[in-house]
C-alpha positions as a Python dict, from the first residue, in 0.01 Angstrom:
ca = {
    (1, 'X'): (0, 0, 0),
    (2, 'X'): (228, -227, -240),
    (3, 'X'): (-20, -509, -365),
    (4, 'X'): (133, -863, -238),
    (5, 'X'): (167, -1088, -526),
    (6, 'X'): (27, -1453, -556),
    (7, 'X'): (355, -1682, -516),
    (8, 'X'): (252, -1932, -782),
    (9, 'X'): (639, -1985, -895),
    (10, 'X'): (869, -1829, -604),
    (11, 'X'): (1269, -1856, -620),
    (12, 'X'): (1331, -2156, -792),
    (13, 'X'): (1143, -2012, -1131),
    (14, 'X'): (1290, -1642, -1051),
    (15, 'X'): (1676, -1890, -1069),
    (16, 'X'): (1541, -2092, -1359),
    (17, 'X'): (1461, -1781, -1527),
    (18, 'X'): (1776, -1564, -1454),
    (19, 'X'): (2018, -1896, -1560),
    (20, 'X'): (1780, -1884, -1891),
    (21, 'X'): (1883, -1582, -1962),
    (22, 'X'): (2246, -1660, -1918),
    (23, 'X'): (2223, -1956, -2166),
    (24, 'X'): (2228, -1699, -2422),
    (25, 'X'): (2539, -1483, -2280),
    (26, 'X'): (2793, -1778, -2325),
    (27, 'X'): (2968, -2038, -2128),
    (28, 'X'): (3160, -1807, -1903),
    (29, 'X'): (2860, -1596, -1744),
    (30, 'X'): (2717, -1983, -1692),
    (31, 'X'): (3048, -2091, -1558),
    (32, 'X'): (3029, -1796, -1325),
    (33, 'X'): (2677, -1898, -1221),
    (34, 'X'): (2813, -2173, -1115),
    (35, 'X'): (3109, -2084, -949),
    (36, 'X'): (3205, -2010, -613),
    (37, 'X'): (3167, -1642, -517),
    (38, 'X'): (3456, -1404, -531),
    (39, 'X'): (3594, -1303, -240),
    (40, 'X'): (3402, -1053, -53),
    (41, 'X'): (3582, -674, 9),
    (42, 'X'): (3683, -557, 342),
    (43, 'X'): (3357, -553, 527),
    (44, 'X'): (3209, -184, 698),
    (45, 'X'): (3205, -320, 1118),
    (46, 'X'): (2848, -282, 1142),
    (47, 'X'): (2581, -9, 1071),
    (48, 'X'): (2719, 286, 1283),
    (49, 'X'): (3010, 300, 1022),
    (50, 'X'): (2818, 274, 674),
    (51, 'X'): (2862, 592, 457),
    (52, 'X'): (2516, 798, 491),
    (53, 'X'): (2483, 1072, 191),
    (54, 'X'): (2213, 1234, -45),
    (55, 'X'): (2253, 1226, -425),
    (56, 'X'): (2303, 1482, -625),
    (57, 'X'): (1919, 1468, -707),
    (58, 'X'): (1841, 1607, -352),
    (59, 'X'): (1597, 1305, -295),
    (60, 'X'): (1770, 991, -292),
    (61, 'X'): (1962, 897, 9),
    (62, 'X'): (2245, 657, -68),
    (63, 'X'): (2368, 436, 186),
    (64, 'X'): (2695, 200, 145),
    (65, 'X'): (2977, 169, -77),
    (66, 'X'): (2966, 429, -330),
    (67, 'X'): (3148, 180, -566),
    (68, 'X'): (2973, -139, -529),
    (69, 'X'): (2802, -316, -839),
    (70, 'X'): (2483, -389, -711),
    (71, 'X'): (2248, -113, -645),
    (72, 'X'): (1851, -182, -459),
    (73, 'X'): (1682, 125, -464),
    (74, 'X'): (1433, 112, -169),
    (75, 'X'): (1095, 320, -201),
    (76, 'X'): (907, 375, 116),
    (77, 'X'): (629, 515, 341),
    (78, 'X'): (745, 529, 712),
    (79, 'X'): (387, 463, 789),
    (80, 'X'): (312, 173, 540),
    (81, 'X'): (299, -172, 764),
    (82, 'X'): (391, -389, 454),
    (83, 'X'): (718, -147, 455),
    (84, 'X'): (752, -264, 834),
    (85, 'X'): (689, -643, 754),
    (86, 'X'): (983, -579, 484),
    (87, 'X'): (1231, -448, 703),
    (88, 'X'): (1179, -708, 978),
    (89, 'X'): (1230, -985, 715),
    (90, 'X'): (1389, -1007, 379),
    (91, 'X'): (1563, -618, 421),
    (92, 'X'): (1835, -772, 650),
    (93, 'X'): (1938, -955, 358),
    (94, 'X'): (1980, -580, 190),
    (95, 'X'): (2127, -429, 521),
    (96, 'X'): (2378, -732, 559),
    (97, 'X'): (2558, -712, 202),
    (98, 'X'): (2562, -322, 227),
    (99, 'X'): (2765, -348, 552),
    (100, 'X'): (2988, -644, 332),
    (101, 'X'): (2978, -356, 27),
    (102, 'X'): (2840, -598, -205),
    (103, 'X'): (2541, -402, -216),
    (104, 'X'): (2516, -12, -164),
    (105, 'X'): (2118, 91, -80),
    (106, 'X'): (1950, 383, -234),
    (107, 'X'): (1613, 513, -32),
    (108, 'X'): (1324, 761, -191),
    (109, 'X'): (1076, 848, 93),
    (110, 'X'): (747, 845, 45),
    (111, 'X'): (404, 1012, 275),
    (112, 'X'): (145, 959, 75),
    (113, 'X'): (22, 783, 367),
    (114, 'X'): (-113, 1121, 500),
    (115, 'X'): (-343, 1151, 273),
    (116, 'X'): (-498, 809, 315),
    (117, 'X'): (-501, 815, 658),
    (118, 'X'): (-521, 1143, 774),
    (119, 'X'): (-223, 1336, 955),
    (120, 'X'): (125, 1427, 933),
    (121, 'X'): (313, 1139, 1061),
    (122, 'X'): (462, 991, 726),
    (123, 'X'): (552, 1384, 634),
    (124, 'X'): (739, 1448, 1002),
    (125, 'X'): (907, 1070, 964),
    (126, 'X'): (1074, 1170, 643),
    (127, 'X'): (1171, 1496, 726),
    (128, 'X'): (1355, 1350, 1082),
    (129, 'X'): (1513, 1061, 853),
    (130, 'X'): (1634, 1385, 654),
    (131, 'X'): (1780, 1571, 930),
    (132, 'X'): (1938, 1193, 1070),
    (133, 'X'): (2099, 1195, 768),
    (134, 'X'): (2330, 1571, 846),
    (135, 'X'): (2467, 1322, 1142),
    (136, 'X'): (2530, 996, 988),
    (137, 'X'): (2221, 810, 1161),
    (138, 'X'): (2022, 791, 882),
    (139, 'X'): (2057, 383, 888),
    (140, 'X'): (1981, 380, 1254),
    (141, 'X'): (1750, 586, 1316),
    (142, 'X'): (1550, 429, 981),
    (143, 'X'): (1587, 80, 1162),
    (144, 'X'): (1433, 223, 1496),
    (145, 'X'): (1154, 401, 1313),
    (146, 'X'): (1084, 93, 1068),
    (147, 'X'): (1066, -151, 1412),
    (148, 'X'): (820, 95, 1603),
    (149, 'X'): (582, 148, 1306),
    (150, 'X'): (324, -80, 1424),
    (151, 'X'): (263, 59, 1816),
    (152, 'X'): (322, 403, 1656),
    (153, 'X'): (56, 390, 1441),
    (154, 'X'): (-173, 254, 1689),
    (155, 'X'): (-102, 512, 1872),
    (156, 'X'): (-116, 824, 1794),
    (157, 'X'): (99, 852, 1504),
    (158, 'X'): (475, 997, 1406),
    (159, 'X'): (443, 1256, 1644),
    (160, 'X'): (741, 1526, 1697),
    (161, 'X'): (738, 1400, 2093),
    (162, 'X'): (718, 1043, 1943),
    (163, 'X'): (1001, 1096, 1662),
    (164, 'X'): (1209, 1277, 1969),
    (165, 'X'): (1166, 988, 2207),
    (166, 'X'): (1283, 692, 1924),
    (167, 'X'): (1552, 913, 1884),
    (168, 'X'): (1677, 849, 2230),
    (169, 'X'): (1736, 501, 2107),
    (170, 'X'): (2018, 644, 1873),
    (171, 'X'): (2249, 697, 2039),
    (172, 'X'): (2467, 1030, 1946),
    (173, 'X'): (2152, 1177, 1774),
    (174, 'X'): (1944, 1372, 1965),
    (175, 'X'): (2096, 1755, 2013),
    (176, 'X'): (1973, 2055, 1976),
    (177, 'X'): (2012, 2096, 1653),
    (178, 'X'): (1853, 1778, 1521),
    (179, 'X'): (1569, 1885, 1798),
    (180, 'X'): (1479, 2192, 1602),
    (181, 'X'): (1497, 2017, 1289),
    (182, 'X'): (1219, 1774, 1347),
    (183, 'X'): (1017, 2037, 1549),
    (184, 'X'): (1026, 2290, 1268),
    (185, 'X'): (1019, 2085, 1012),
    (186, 'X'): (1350, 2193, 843),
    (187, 'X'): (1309, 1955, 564),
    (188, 'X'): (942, 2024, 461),
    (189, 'X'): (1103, 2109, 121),
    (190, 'X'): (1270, 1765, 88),
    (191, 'X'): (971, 1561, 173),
    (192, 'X'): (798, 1743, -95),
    (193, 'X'): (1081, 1668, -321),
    (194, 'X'): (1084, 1318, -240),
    (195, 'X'): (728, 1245, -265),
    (196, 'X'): (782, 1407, -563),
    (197, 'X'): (983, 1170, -683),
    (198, 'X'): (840, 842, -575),
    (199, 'X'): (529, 978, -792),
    (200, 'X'): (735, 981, -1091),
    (201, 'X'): (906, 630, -1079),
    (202, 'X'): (739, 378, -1257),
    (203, 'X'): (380, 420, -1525),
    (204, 'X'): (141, 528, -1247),
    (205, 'X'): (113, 916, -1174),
    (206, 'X'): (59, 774, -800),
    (207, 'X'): (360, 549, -760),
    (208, 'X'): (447, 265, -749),
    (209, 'X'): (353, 164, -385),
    (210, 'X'): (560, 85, -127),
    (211, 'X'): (765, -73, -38),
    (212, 'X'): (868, -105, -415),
    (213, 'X'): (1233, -285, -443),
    (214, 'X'): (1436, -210, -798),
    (215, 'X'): (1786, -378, -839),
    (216, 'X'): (2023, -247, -1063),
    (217, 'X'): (1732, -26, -1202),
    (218, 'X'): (1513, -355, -1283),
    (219, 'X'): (1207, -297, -1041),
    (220, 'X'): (1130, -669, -880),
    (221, 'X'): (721, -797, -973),
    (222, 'X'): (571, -1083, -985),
    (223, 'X'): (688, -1382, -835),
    (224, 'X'): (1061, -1253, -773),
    (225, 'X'): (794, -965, -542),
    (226, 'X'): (716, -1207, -308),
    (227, 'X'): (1105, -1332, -235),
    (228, 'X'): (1205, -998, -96),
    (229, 'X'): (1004, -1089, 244),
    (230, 'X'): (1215, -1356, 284),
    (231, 'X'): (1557, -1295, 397),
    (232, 'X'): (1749, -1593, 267),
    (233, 'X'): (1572, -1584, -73),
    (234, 'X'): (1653, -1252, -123),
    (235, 'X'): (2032, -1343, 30),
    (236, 'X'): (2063, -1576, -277),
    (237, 'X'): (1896, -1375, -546),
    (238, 'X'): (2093, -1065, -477),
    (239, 'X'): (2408, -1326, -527),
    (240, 'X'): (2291, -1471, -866),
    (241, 'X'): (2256, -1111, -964),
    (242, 'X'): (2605, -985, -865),
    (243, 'X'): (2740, -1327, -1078),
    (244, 'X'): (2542, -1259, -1344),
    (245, 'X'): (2436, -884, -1355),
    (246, 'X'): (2326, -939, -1762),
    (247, 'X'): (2137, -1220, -1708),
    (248, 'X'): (1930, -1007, -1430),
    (249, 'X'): (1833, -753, -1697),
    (250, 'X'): (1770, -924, -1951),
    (251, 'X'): (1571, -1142, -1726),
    (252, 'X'): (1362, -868, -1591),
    (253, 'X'): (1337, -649, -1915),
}
Protein backbone atom coordinates (compact mmCIF):
# COMPACT_ATOMS: atom_id res chain seq x y z
CA UNK A 1 0.00 0.00 0.00
CA UNK A 2 1.27 3.65 -1.08
CA UNK A 3 2.55 5.24 2.31
CA UNK A 4 0.28 8.55 2.97
CA UNK A 5 2.50 11.43 3.47
CA UNK A 6 2.45 13.93 6.48
CA UNK A 7 0.81 17.25 4.90
CA UNK A 8 3.12 19.64 6.72
CA UNK A 9 3.12 22.20 3.56
CA UNK A 10 0.08 21.10 1.17
CA UNK A 11 -0.82 23.21 -2.13
CA UNK A 12 0.09 26.51 -1.35
CA UNK A 13 4.04 25.42 -0.89
CA UNK A 14 3.62 22.76 -3.93
CA UNK A 15 2.36 26.67 -5.98
CA UNK A 16 5.06 28.58 -4.15
CA UNK A 17 7.45 26.09 -5.26
CA UNK A 18 6.38 25.51 -8.96
CA UNK A 19 6.15 29.71 -9.46
CA UNK A 20 9.91 29.47 -7.90
CA UNK A 21 10.90 27.62 -10.41
CA UNK A 22 9.42 29.82 -13.05
CA UNK A 23 11.28 32.91 -11.65
CA UNK A 24 14.18 31.52 -13.31
CA UNK A 25 12.47 30.72 -16.89
CA UNK A 26 11.70 34.50 -17.61
CA UNK A 27 8.89 36.91 -17.53
CA UNK A 28 6.72 35.21 -20.07
CA UNK A 29 6.36 31.59 -18.39
CA UNK A 30 5.49 34.04 -15.14
CA UNK A 31 3.18 36.08 -17.24
CA UNK A 32 1.58 32.84 -18.30
CA UNK A 33 1.28 31.78 -14.65
CA UNK A 34 -0.60 34.40 -14.29
CA UNK A 35 -2.75 34.54 -17.05
CA UNK A 36 -6.03 33.38 -17.84
CA UNK A 37 -6.15 29.84 -19.26
CA UNK A 38 -6.28 29.21 -22.96
CA UNK A 39 -9.20 28.15 -24.29
CA UNK A 40 -10.01 24.63 -23.70
CA UNK A 41 -10.34 22.10 -27.08
CA UNK A 42 -13.53 20.61 -28.13
CA UNK A 43 -14.46 18.54 -25.15
CA UNK A 44 -15.01 14.27 -25.55
CA UNK A 45 -19.24 14.19 -24.31
CA UNK A 46 -18.50 12.15 -21.43
CA UNK A 47 -16.65 8.84 -20.63
CA UNK A 48 -18.45 6.38 -23.05
CA UNK A 49 -16.67 8.35 -25.92
CA UNK A 50 -12.94 8.70 -24.57
CA UNK A 51 -10.38 6.86 -26.84
CA UNK A 52 -9.44 3.44 -24.90
CA UNK A 53 -5.99 1.86 -26.37
CA UNK A 54 -2.77 -0.06 -25.19
CA UNK A 55 0.72 1.29 -25.95
CA UNK A 56 2.98 -0.05 -27.93
CA UNK A 57 4.69 -1.46 -24.69
CA UNK A 58 1.79 -4.01 -24.29
CA UNK A 59 1.28 -2.77 -20.61
CA UNK A 60 0.22 0.66 -20.48
CA UNK A 61 -3.29 1.46 -21.27
CA UNK A 62 -3.73 5.00 -22.56
CA UNK A 63 -6.87 6.68 -22.17
CA UNK A 64 -7.75 10.29 -23.80
CA UNK A 65 -6.40 12.49 -26.32
CA UNK A 66 -3.48 10.99 -27.86
CA UNK A 67 -2.17 14.60 -28.43
CA UNK A 68 -2.68 16.36 -25.28
CA UNK A 69 0.34 17.96 -23.30
CA UNK A 70 -0.21 16.74 -20.05
CA UNK A 71 0.28 13.15 -19.37
CA UNK A 72 -0.62 11.37 -15.41
CA UNK A 73 0.43 8.03 -15.54
CA UNK A 74 -1.78 6.14 -12.99
CA UNK A 75 -0.23 2.92 -11.21
CA UNK A 76 -2.66 0.68 -9.49
CA UNK A 77 -3.84 -2.42 -7.56
CA UNK A 78 -7.62 -3.08 -8.16
CA UNK A 79 -7.58 -4.40 -4.69
CA UNK A 80 -5.58 -1.59 -2.87
CA UNK A 81 -8.33 0.60 -0.73
CA UNK A 82 -6.03 3.75 -0.79
CA UNK A 83 -6.40 3.22 -4.81
CA UNK A 84 -10.30 3.26 -4.04
CA UNK A 85 -10.10 6.39 -1.67
CA UNK A 86 -8.15 7.98 -4.83
CA UNK A 87 -10.61 7.38 -7.35
CA UNK A 88 -13.58 8.53 -5.25
CA UNK A 89 -11.74 11.85 -4.58
CA UNK A 90 -8.99 13.75 -6.24
CA UNK A 91 -9.08 11.15 -9.66
CA UNK A 92 -12.23 13.03 -10.91
CA UNK A 93 -10.07 15.89 -11.22
CA UNK A 94 -7.86 13.42 -13.69
CA UNK A 95 -11.08 11.87 -15.30
CA UNK A 96 -12.65 15.46 -15.86
CA UNK A 97 -9.67 17.15 -17.93
CA UNK A 98 -9.18 13.82 -19.91
CA UNK A 99 -12.83 14.03 -21.11
CA UNK A 100 -11.86 18.18 -21.77
CA UNK A 101 -8.39 16.60 -23.53
CA UNK A 102 -6.30 18.67 -21.41
CA UNK A 103 -5.07 15.68 -19.87
CA UNK A 104 -4.77 12.14 -21.58
CA UNK A 105 -4.37 9.20 -18.61
CA UNK A 106 -1.94 6.42 -18.86
CA UNK A 107 -2.76 3.20 -16.39
CA UNK A 108 -0.05 0.24 -15.39
CA UNK A 109 -1.96 -2.44 -13.36
CA UNK A 110 -0.69 -3.79 -10.61
CA UNK A 111 -1.70 -7.44 -8.25
CA UNK A 112 0.75 -7.60 -6.02
CA UNK A 113 -2.05 -7.53 -3.72
CA UNK A 114 -2.33 -11.38 -4.13
CA UNK A 115 0.46 -12.03 -2.60
CA UNK A 116 -0.21 -9.99 0.51
CA UNK A 117 -3.44 -11.05 0.93
CA UNK A 118 -3.87 -14.24 -0.42
CA UNK A 119 -5.97 -15.01 -3.72
CA UNK A 120 -6.46 -14.11 -7.18
CA UNK A 121 -8.69 -11.20 -7.16
CA UNK A 122 -6.17 -8.30 -8.09
CA UNK A 123 -4.76 -10.92 -10.96
CA UNK A 124 -8.61 -11.66 -12.43
CA UNK A 125 -9.39 -7.61 -11.99
CA UNK A 126 -6.56 -6.75 -14.31
CA UNK A 127 -6.98 -9.28 -16.70
CA UNK A 128 -11.09 -8.24 -17.09
CA UNK A 129 -9.87 -4.42 -17.24
CA UNK A 130 -7.66 -6.02 -20.16
CA UNK A 131 -10.30 -7.70 -22.02
CA UNK A 132 -12.74 -4.20 -21.27
CA UNK A 133 -10.27 -2.61 -23.02
CA UNK A 134 -10.87 -4.93 -26.81
CA UNK A 135 -14.50 -3.07 -26.34
CA UNK A 136 -13.82 0.40 -25.41
CA UNK A 137 -15.04 0.04 -21.62
CA UNK A 138 -11.93 0.10 -20.17
CA UNK A 139 -12.85 3.67 -18.38
CA UNK A 140 -16.14 2.28 -17.27
CA UNK A 141 -15.76 -0.68 -16.28
CA UNK A 142 -12.38 0.68 -14.19
CA UNK A 143 -14.85 3.26 -12.50
CA UNK A 144 -17.37 0.39 -11.51
CA UNK A 145 -14.59 -1.87 -10.26
CA UNK A 146 -12.68 1.11 -8.40
CA UNK A 147 -16.36 2.07 -6.58
CA UNK A 148 -17.09 -1.67 -5.50
CA UNK A 149 -13.57 -2.35 -4.10
CA UNK A 150 -14.48 -1.96 -0.60
CA UNK A 151 -17.79 -4.54 -0.31
CA UNK A 152 -15.76 -6.70 -2.76
CA UNK A 153 -13.08 -7.19 -0.69
CA UNK A 154 -15.11 -7.81 2.25
CA UNK A 155 -16.54 -10.19 0.57
CA UNK A 156 -15.17 -12.65 -1.00
CA UNK A 157 -12.91 -11.05 -3.33
CA UNK A 158 -12.64 -10.26 -7.39
CA UNK A 159 -14.32 -13.27 -8.15
CA UNK A 160 -15.07 -14.32 -11.99
CA UNK A 161 -19.05 -14.42 -10.84
CA UNK A 162 -18.26 -11.09 -9.04
CA UNK A 163 -16.20 -9.41 -12.07
CA UNK A 164 -19.29 -10.86 -14.38
CA UNK A 165 -21.99 -9.33 -12.25
CA UNK A 166 -20.16 -5.48 -12.09
CA UNK A 167 -20.03 -5.98 -15.56
CA UNK A 168 -23.75 -5.88 -15.88
CA UNK A 169 -23.40 -2.33 -14.75
CA UNK A 170 -21.60 -1.55 -18.17
CA UNK A 171 -23.66 -1.42 -20.21
CA UNK A 172 -22.69 -2.94 -23.87
CA UNK A 173 -19.99 -5.13 -22.15
CA UNK A 174 -20.91 -8.27 -21.13
CA UNK A 175 -21.02 -10.93 -24.32
CA UNK A 176 -19.79 -13.91 -24.84
CA UNK A 177 -16.74 -13.14 -25.78
CA UNK A 178 -15.70 -10.82 -22.97
CA UNK A 179 -17.41 -13.83 -20.75
CA UNK A 180 -14.75 -16.24 -21.79
CA UNK A 181 -12.15 -13.78 -21.43
CA UNK A 182 -12.46 -13.19 -17.76
CA UNK A 183 -13.37 -16.91 -17.13
CA UNK A 184 -10.25 -18.19 -18.84
CA UNK A 185 -8.19 -15.75 -18.05
CA UNK A 186 -7.21 -14.65 -21.62
CA UNK A 187 -4.91 -12.03 -20.41
CA UNK A 188 -2.88 -14.00 -17.76
CA UNK A 189 0.10 -12.99 -19.98
CA UNK A 190 -0.66 -9.24 -19.69
CA UNK A 191 -1.10 -9.15 -16.00
CA UNK A 192 2.21 -10.69 -15.79
CA UNK A 193 3.51 -8.11 -18.09
CA UNK A 194 2.07 -5.39 -16.23
CA UNK A 195 3.07 -6.34 -12.87
CA UNK A 196 6.06 -6.59 -14.51
CA UNK A 197 6.24 -3.33 -15.17
CA UNK A 198 4.96 -1.54 -12.14
CA UNK A 199 8.06 -3.49 -10.45
CA UNK A 200 10.39 -1.70 -12.60
CA UNK A 201 9.17 2.00 -12.25
CA UNK A 202 10.80 3.86 -9.77
CA UNK A 203 14.33 2.63 -7.25
CA UNK A 204 12.49 -0.17 -5.42
CA UNK A 205 12.60 -3.78 -7.07
CA UNK A 206 8.92 -3.91 -5.43
CA UNK A 207 7.36 -0.76 -6.79
CA UNK A 208 6.50 2.00 -6.08
CA UNK A 209 3.08 1.36 -4.31
CA UNK A 210 -0.03 2.22 -5.36
CA UNK A 211 -1.69 4.24 -6.19
CA UNK A 212 1.57 6.07 -7.38
CA UNK A 213 0.57 9.34 -9.60
CA UNK A 214 3.58 10.67 -12.15
CA UNK A 215 2.77 13.81 -14.32
CA UNK A 216 4.55 14.45 -17.29
CA UNK A 217 7.03 11.65 -16.10
CA UNK A 218 7.72 13.64 -12.66
CA UNK A 219 6.30 11.06 -10.05
CA UNK A 220 4.25 13.36 -7.31
CA UNK A 221 5.92 12.83 -3.28
CA UNK A 222 5.86 14.57 -0.56
CA UNK A 223 3.57 17.18 0.15
CA UNK A 224 2.30 17.64 -3.61
CA UNK A 225 1.33 13.32 -2.52
CA UNK A 226 -1.17 14.32 -0.34
CA UNK A 227 -3.07 16.95 -2.93
CA UNK A 228 -4.01 14.20 -5.31
CA UNK A 229 -6.90 13.05 -2.72
CA UNK A 230 -8.31 16.15 -3.11
CA UNK A 231 -10.13 16.88 -6.19
CA UNK A 232 -9.94 20.64 -6.47
CA UNK A 233 -6.26 20.73 -5.42
CA UNK A 234 -5.35 18.46 -7.86
CA UNK A 235 -7.93 20.53 -10.44
CA UNK A 236 -5.53 23.51 -9.90
CA UNK A 237 -2.18 21.84 -9.83
CA UNK A 238 -2.74 19.94 -13.00
CA UNK A 239 -3.55 23.72 -14.42
CA UNK A 240 -0.31 25.39 -13.11
CA UNK A 241 1.39 22.49 -14.76
CA UNK A 242 -0.19 22.74 -18.25
CA UNK A 243 0.85 26.86 -17.92
CA UNK A 244 4.00 26.14 -16.91
CA UNK A 245 5.08 22.54 -17.93
CA UNK A 246 9.12 23.67 -17.21
CA UNK A 247 8.54 25.01 -14.10
CA UNK A 248 6.83 21.46 -13.08
CA UNK A 249 10.09 19.66 -13.87
CA UNK A 250 12.33 21.54 -12.78
CA UNK A 251 10.28 21.81 -9.70
CA UNK A 252 10.04 18.16 -9.14
CA UNK A 253 13.59 17.14 -10.44
Amino acid sequence: MQIRYARPLGYAAVWAAIAVAAAGLGSRVLADLESESDPAPQAYAGATELPEELSNDGTTIMVGDPTADTVVRLYEDPRCPVVAEFEASGAKAVRAQTITREVRTEYTLASFKDDRLGGDGSKRAVNALRAALDVQKFTEYHAVLTAHQAEVESSGGYTTQRLLGLADQVPGLRSETFDAAVSTMKYSDFVAASQTAYQRTGNDPIGPGTPSVAINDKQVTGAAYQDLFDEDELTRLLAVIRKTPEAWRKQAS
